[in-house]
Every structure is written in C-alpha cells, then in structure tokens.
C-alpha positions as CSV (number, residue, x, y, z in Angstrom):
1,X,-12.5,-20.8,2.3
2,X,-10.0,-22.9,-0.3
3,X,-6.6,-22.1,0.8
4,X,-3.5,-23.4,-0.8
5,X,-0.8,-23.4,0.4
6,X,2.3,-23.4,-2.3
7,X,6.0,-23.3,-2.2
8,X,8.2,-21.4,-4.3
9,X,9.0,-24.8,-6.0
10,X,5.6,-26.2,-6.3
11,X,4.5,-27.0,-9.7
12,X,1.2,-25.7,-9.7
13,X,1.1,-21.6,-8.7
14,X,-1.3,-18.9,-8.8
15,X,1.2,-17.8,-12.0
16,X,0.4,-20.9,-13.3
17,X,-2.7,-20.9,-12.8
18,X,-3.1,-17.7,-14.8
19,X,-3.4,-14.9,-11.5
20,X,-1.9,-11.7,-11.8
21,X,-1.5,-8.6,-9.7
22,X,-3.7,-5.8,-11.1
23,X,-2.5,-2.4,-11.1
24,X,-4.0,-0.2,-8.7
25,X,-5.6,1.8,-11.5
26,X,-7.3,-0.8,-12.6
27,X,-11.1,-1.2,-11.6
28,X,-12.1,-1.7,-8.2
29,X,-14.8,-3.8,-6.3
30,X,-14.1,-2.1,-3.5
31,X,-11.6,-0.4,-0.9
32,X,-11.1,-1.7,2.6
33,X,-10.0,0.8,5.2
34,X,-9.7,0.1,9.3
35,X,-11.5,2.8,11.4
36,X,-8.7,4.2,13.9
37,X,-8.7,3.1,17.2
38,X,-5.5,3.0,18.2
39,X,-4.6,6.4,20.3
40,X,-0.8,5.4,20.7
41,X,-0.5,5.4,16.8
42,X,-1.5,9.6,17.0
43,X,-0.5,10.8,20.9
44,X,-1.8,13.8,21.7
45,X,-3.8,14.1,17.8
46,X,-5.9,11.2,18.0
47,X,-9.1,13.2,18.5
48,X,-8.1,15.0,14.6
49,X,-7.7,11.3,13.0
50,X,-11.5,10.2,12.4
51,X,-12.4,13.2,10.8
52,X,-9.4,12.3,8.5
53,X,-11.0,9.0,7.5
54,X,-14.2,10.4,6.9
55,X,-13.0,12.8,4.6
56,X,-11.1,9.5,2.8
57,X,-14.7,7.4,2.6
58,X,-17.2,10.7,1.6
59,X,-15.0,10.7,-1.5
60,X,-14.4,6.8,-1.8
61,X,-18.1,6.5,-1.1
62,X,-19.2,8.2,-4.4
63,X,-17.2,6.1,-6.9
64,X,-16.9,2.4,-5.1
65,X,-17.9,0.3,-2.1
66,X,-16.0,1.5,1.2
67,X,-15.8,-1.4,3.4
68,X,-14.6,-0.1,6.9
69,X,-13.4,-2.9,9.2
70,X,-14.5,-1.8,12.7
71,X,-12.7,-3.0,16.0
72,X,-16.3,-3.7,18.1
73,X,-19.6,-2.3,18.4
74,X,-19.1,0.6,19.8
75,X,-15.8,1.6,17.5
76,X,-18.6,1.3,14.7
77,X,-21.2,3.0,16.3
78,X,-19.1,5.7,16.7
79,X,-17.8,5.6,13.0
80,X,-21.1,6.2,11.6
81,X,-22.0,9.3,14.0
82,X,-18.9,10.8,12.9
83,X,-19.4,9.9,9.1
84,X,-22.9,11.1,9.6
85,X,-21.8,14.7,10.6
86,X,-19.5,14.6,7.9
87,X,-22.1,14.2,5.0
88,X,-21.1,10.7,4.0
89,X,-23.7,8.8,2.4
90,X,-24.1,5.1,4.1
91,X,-24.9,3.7,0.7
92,X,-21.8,2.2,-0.5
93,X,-20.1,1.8,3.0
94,X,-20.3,-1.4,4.7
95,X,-18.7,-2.3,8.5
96,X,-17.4,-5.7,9.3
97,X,-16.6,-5.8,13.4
98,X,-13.2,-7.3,14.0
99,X,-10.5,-6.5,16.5
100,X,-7.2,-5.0,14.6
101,X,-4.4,-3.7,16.5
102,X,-3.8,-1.1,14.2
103,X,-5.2,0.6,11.0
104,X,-2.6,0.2,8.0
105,X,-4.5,-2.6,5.8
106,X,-2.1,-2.0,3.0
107,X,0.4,-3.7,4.9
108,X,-1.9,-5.8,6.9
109,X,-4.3,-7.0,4.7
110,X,-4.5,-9.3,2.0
111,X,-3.3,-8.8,-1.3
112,X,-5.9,-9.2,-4.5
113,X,-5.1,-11.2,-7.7
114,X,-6.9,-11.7,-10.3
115,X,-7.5,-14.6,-13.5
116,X,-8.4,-12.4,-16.1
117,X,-11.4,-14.1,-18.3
118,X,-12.7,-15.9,-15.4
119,X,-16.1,-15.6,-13.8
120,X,-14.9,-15.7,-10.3
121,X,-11.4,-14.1,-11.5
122,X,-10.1,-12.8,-7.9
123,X,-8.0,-15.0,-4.9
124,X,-6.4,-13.5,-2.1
125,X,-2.8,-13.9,-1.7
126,X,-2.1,-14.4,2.3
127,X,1.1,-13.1,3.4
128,X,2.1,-13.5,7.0
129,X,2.3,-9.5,8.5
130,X,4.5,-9.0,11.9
131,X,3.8,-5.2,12.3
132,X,7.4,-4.6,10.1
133,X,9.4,-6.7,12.0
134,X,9.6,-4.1,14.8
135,X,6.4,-4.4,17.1
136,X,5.4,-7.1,18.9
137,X,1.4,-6.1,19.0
138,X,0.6,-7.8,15.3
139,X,-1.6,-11.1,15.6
140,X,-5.2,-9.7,15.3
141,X,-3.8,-7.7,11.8
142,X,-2.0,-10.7,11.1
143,X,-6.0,-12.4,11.0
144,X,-7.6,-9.9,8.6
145,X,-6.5,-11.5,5.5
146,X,-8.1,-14.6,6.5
147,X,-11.4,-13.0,7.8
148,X,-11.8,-11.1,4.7
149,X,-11.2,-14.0,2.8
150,X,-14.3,-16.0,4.4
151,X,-16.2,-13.5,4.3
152,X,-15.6,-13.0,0.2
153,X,-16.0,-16.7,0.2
154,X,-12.7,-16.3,-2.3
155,X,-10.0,-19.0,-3.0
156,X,-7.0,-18.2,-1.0
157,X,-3.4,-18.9,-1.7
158,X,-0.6,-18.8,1.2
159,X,3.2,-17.7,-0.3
160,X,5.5,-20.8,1.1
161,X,9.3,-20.7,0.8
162,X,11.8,-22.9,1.5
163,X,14.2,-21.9,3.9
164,X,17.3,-23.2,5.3
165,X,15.4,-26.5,4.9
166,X,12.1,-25.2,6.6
167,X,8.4,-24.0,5.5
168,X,8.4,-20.3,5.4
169,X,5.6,-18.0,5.4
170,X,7.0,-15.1,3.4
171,X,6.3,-12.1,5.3
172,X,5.1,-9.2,3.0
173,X,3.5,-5.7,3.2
174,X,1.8,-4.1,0.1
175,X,3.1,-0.6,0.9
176,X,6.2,-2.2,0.1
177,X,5.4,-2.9,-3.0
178,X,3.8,-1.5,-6.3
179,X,2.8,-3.1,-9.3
180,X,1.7,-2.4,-13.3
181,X,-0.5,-4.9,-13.8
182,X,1.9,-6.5,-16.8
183,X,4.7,-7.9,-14.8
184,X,6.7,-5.3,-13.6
185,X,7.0,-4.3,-9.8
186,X,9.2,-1.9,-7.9
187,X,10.0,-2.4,-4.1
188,X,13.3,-1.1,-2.4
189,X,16.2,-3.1,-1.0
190,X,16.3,-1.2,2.6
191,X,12.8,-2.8,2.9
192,X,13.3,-6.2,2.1
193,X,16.7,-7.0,1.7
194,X,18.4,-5.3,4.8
195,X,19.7,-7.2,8.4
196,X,17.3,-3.8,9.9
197,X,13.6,-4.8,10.5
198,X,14.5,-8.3,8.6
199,X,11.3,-9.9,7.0
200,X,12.7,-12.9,6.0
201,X,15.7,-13.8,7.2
202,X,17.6,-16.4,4.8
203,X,15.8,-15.2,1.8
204,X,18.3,-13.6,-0.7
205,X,16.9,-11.2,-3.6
206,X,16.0,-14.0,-6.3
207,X,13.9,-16.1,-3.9
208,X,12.0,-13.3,-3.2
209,X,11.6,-12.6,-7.1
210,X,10.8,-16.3,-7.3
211,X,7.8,-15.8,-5.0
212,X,6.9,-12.5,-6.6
213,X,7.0,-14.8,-9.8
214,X,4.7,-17.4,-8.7
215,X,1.8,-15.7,-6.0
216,X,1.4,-12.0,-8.2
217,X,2.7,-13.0,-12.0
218,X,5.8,-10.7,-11.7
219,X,7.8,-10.7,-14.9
220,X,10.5,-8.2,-13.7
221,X,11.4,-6.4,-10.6
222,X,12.9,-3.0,-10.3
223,X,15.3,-2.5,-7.0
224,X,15.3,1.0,-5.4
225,X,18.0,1.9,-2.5
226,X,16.6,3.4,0.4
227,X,13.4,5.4,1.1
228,X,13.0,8.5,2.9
229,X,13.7,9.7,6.5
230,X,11.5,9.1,9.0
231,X,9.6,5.9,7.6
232,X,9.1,3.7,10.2
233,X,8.4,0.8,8.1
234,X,12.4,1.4,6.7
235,X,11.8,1.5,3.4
236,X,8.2,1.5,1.7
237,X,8.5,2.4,-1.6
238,X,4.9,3.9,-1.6
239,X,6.1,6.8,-0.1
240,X,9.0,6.6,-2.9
241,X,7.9,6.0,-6.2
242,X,4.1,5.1,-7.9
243,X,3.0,3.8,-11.3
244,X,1.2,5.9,-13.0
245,X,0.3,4.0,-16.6
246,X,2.0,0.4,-17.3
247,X,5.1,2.4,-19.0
248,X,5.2,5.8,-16.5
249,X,6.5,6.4,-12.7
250,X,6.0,9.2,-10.5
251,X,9.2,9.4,-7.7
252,X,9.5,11.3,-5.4
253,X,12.6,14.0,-5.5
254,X,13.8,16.4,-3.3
255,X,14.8,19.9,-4.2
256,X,17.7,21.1,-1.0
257,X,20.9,19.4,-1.9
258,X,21.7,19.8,2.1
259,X,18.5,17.5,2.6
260,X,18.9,14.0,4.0
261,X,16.2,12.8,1.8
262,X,18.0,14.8,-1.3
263,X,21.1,11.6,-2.4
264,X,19.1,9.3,-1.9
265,X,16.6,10.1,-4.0
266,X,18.9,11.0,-6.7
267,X,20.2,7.5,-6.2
268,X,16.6,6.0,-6.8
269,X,16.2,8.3,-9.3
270,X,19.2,7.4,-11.5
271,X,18.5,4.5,-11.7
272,X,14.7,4.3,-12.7
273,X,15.8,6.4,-15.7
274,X,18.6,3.6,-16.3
275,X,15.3,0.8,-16.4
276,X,13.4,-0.7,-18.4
277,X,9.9,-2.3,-18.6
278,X,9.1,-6.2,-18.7
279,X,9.5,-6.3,-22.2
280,X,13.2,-4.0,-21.9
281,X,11.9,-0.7,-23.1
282,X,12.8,2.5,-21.4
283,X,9.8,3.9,-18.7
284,X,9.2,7.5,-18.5
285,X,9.7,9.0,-15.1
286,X,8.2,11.9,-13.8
287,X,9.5,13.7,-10.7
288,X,7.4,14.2,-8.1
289,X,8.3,16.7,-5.2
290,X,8.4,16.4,-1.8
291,X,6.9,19.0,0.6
292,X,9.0,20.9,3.3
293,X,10.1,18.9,5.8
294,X,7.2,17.7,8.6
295,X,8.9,17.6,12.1
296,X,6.7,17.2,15.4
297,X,7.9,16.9,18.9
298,X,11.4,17.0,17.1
299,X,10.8,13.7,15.0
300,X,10.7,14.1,11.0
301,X,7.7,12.5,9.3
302,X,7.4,10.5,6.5
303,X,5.2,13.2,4.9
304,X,5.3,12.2,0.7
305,X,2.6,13.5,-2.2
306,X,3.5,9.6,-3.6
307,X,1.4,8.0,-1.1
308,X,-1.8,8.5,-3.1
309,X,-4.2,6.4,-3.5
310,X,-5.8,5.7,-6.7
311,X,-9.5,4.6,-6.8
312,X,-12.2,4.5,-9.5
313,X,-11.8,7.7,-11.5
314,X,-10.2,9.0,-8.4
315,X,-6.5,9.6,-6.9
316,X,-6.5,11.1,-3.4
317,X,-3.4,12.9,-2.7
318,X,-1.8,13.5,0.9
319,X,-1.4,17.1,1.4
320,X,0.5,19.6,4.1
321,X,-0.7,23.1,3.7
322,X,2.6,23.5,1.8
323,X,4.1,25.2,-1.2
324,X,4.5,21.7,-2.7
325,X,1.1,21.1,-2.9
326,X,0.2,22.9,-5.1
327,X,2.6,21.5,-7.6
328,X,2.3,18.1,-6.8
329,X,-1.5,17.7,-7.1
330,X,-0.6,19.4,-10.8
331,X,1.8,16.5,-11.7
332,X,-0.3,14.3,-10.8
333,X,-3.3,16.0,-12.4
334,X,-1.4,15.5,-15.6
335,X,-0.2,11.5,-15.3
336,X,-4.1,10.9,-14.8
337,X,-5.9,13.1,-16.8
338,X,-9.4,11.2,-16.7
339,X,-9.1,11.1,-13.0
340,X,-10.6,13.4,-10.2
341,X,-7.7,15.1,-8.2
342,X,-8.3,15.3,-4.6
343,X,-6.1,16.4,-1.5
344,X,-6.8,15.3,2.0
345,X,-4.9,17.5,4.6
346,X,-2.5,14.7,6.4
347,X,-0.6,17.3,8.8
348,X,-2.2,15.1,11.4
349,X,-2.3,12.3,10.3
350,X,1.3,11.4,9.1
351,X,2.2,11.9,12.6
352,X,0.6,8.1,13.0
353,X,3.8,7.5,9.9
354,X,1.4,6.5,7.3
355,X,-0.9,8.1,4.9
356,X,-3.8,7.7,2.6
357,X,-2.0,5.0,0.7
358,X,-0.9,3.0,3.8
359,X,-4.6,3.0,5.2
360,X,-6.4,1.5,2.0
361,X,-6.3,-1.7,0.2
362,X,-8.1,-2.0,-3.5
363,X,-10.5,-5.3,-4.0
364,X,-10.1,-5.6,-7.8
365,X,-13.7,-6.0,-9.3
C-alpha cells in the first residue's frame, strides 16, 4: 500500500495531483456493504435485518460487484445461506472476513477518488472515523479503509491538518457529505461545525473547506443548518439533501408546519434556492417529501426517502409502507429517468438510524 500522508499546506495534494471526488452517479467498480452483526444496533429486530441486506445485494448483484465485508467465518457462512434463500446470484458478490464493530461503511469506510485519464485512476482517501464522536466501540471500523486499501493494492492518501500547532487526522464520514463530481459539495453545519458530537475540534469552516479542497477537488461548498430529528449522527446531510445531476438537488421537505422537522427544512431549503453551482449559476432544487413520522419504543427515527443509494443504472430508495412513498419513488423516478427505481421496505431497519445510503459505499470503476 503507498500511503501519503499530506497536510492542508503541503504543496503536493491529491487536487494537485489531478484527483477528484466522483459523483455517486457516476460508474461504479463496485459497492462495499458490511453484513450486520451487531444485535445492539436493531434490539429486539435484529432477526428482520439480514433479509434487508439481501434484498440490497440481489439487486446490486445484477448491475455491479457487491463486496460484502464479513465479520468471521461463520458471520459469512451465514450470509450466503441467507442470500441463497433469497435468490441472490453469488456471481458478482465477493466476502472479505474482517471484524467491524458496526455496519455503516459510508461513514466508516474509505472514500474513492479518482485521476480522470489515468490507467490506474482511483486512490483512497483515509479519513480517521470515531463512531461520530459519540461511541467509544470504533477501532476495528476505523481499520477498514486501510484493509480495503491493501487489498485494492490502491495508492492511499491520509487528510492531515494542522491544528493548534499539531498533526491532525481530520475525522470525516461520507454520509456527511455529498458531492457532483465538478467541485461542488453540500454537508451541514450541525454535523461538522457544532461543539455537539465535535469531529474536529479547532478546525473552523475554511480549514475544513481547505481539506475538502486538497484530498476530493472541491471547488465550492454549500452549508446546510441542521438535519432532521432523530439522526444520531447530528446532522448527515444524506438524510437531507442528494445530487441528482451536477446542476440538480433533491431535499428533503416536510409538509405539517407543527412538525419539528418542518423550519428547519424550510431553512435548508431557502437557502439551496438562494445557491449557486461552482461556476455561480443557479441549481434547480426539487423537493423531496418526507414520510409520516417513524416512532418506536417512543423514539423518532431518522426515516428519509433521500437516503438512496444510487448504483449502476440503479437508485434504491428507503421506503415505509407510507403514503409518501409512493410520491417519492415518482420524484425520484423523474430526476433519473434512465435509472431503475427500486424501494427496499426500511421499517426495520431505520430503527438501527441508518439506511440504504449509510450502509453502502461506491468504488468508482
């Protein structure tokens, strides 16, 4: 594995060098998911969550390479019975058997860039995951980026800051971020600029920019407030608001005005319509609706149609067996016309606070 390790000041960059951060539309190599393991993630639904998954790879599986990190032998032993009963081709599926603690490799795992024109064109950027600042069981996700990285043989680069006079390792999850492909990224400022669940304490909002700059070849980044109740990660804004084309966003809007959810959505909304692209022309923004509110054992979920997940000629869409659904798989039917529109029931699964999005991470081809 070539690592390099660069700071935010370094002279030579993975910008520099001509890497960007593709957009997720943008042809894959492959998806890497984590089989579930952890029962303290789903209490009492656990036994509902594999089923989930396989649902997730039978359709990944027909239209790119599914690779399924498995926590031991017998975690992927008992993957493939349960894929096998679900009619899920082992073709395009491969395991790789390494302990996780948990499951979300959008967050935990490494993020792809790409050197467009090259013949090896992708890296991995490494950031350094601590379970959102809020668990203490994070070390064996914090490996995966690392492990998939040797095992891609690909060049690695590690985002270094300076802070308060010290080496950082910028702390970064990629459900807290979303990308075009052409310099232009949204995130949220509850996520990554608040005292709660701080990342990266000392790190104001242009060195972060700086380091978006240098390790993903962002031009411009677009600040949302706050995301929506229940999020344990305080603030992803992939449960928020999506790409959709280089020029187009999808956000999430809710319709109650008595709704928690409802201002500051508005809020977020306001002022996507008030943006502009990386080149300072207006974006078009497309509401997206939120489904009824998801409460179980009295706690509201972070149930959100804009945690799809958008694979090769395919977008899987969280649904709730709600009226929303309907409409929302239609919107999005329309921002991707040449893709396949699929729901996968997440009534279950959200109660682990993630969704199809948080559990999948693209490996550009």
């Amino acid at each position: 594995m070539r690592t390099e390790a660069l700071s935010s000041q370094a002279s030579t960059t993975p910008r520099l060098l001509g890497y960007r951060m593709p957009a997720e539309w943008e042809s894959h190599q492959a998806t890497w998911i984590a089989w579930p393991h952890n029962r303290s993630d789903w209490p009492g639904k656990f036994a509902a969550i594999p089923w989930v998954y396989a649902e997730i790879v039978r359709y990944l599986s027909r239209v790119e390479q599914v690779e399924i990190v498995a926590k031991n032998a017998a975690e992927e032993t008992a993957a493939r019975k349960v894929l096998k009963r679900a009619g899920v081709s082992a073709k395009n599926v491969r395991f790789h058997r390494w302990p996780t603690n948990r499951v979300w490799t959008r967050d935990s795992g490494p993020i792809f860039i790409r050197r467009d024109g090259d013949s090896n064109p992708s890296a991995v950027t490494n950031w350094r995951f601590n379970a959102w600042s809020k668990y203490s069981d994070w070390k064996l996700d914090n490996q995966l980026p690392d492990r998939i990285t040797d095992k891609l043989k690909m060049k690695q680069f590690v985002p270094i800051a300076s802070v308060n006079g010290k080496r950082h390792h910028v702390v970064l999850e990629g459900g807290s971020i979303d990308v075009n492909g052409q310099g232009l990224m949204l995130t949220t400022e509850e996520c990554l600029l608040s005292k709660v669940q701080q990342r990266n304490p000392g790190m104001s909002r242009r060195n972060l920019e700086t380091v978006f700059t240098d390790y993903l070849g962002i031009d411009k980044v677009l600040w949302l407030g706050r995301g929506i109740v229940g999020d344990d990660t305080h603030g992803h804004v992939d449960d928020i608001a999506r790409f959709a084309a280089p020029d187009t966003i999808v956000a999430a809007v809710e319709r109650d005005r008595n709704d928690a959810n409802y201002a500051p959505l508005q809020e977020n909304l306001k002022r996507l319509k008030a943006a502009t692209d990386q080149h300072g022309r207006k974006l078009q923004v497309i509401p997206l609706p939120l489904p009824h509110p998801v409460i179980f054992e009295g706690r509201r979920l972070p149930a959100s149609y804009a945690n799809f997940y958008i694979a090769n000629n395919l977008v899987l869409v969280p649904t709730f067996n709600d009226p929303m659904d309907l409409l929302a798989l239609k919107t999005l039917e329309a921002v991707f016309p040449t893709r396949e529109i699929v729901g996968i029931y997440c009534g279950d699964f959200i109660w682990g606070l993630g969704a199809i999005h948080c559990a999948t991470q693209q490996q550009p081809a």
